[in-house]
N, C-alpha and C positions, 0 to 999 in steps of 0.2 A: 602338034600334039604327038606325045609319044606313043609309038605304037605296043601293045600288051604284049609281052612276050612270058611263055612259063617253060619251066625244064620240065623234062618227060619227069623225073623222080618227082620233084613238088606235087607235079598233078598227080602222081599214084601215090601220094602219101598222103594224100586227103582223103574222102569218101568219094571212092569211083562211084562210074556209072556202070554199069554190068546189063550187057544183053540177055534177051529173054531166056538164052541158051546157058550161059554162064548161071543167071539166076537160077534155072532149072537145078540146074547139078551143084549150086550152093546147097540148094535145097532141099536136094534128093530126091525131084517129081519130074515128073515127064514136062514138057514145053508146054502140049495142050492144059494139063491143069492150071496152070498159071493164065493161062488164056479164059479159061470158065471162069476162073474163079474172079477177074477184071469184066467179065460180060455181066455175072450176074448184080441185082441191085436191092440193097447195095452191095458194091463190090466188097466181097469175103478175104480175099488175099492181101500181100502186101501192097503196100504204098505203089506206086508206079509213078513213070513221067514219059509222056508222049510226046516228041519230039518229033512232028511233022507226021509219016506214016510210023514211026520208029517207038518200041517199048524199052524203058528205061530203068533199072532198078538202083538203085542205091543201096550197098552193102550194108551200111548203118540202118535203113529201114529192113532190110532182109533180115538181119540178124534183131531189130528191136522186136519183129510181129513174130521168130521164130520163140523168144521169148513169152511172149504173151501167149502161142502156144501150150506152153509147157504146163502142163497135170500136176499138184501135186497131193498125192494119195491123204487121206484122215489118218492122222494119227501115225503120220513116217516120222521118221527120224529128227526128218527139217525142223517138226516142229517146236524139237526137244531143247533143239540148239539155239541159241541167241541170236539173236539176227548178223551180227557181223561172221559167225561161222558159219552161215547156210549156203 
């Protein structure tokens, strides 16, 4: 059976896995927040993946919940615009 081999670039041109620390400063929050917000229930934060003792994030879930963050005010601009220019 042959054995899986991948090149270091394939794997980072996929959706990495990003440590707690990395996610933090994707994110722009301190480490502990990312921690509360996985404690509490249900968990507030993004997606994770726990990998033995080890916290895991994926940039595509980083980046899909920072989205679902996002506010948009009554009556801005966006709304003026047609969906494909928002």
């Amino acid at each position: 059976m042959p054995k899986y081999t991948y090149e270091k670039d394939d794997f980072w041109s996929s959706d990495p896995l990003l440590t707690t620390f990395q996610a933090a400063a994707h994110l722009g929050v301190p480490r502990q927040t990312l921690s509360v917000w996985r404690s509490r229930k249900p968990p507030t934060g993004p997606a994770h993946i726990r990998i033995g003792r080890f916290i895991h994030y994926r940039l595509s879930d980083l980046d899909y919940w920072l989205d679902q963050q996002r506010i948009k005010p009554a009556g801005s601009i966006n709304e003026k615009l047609p969906p494909w220019q928002r």
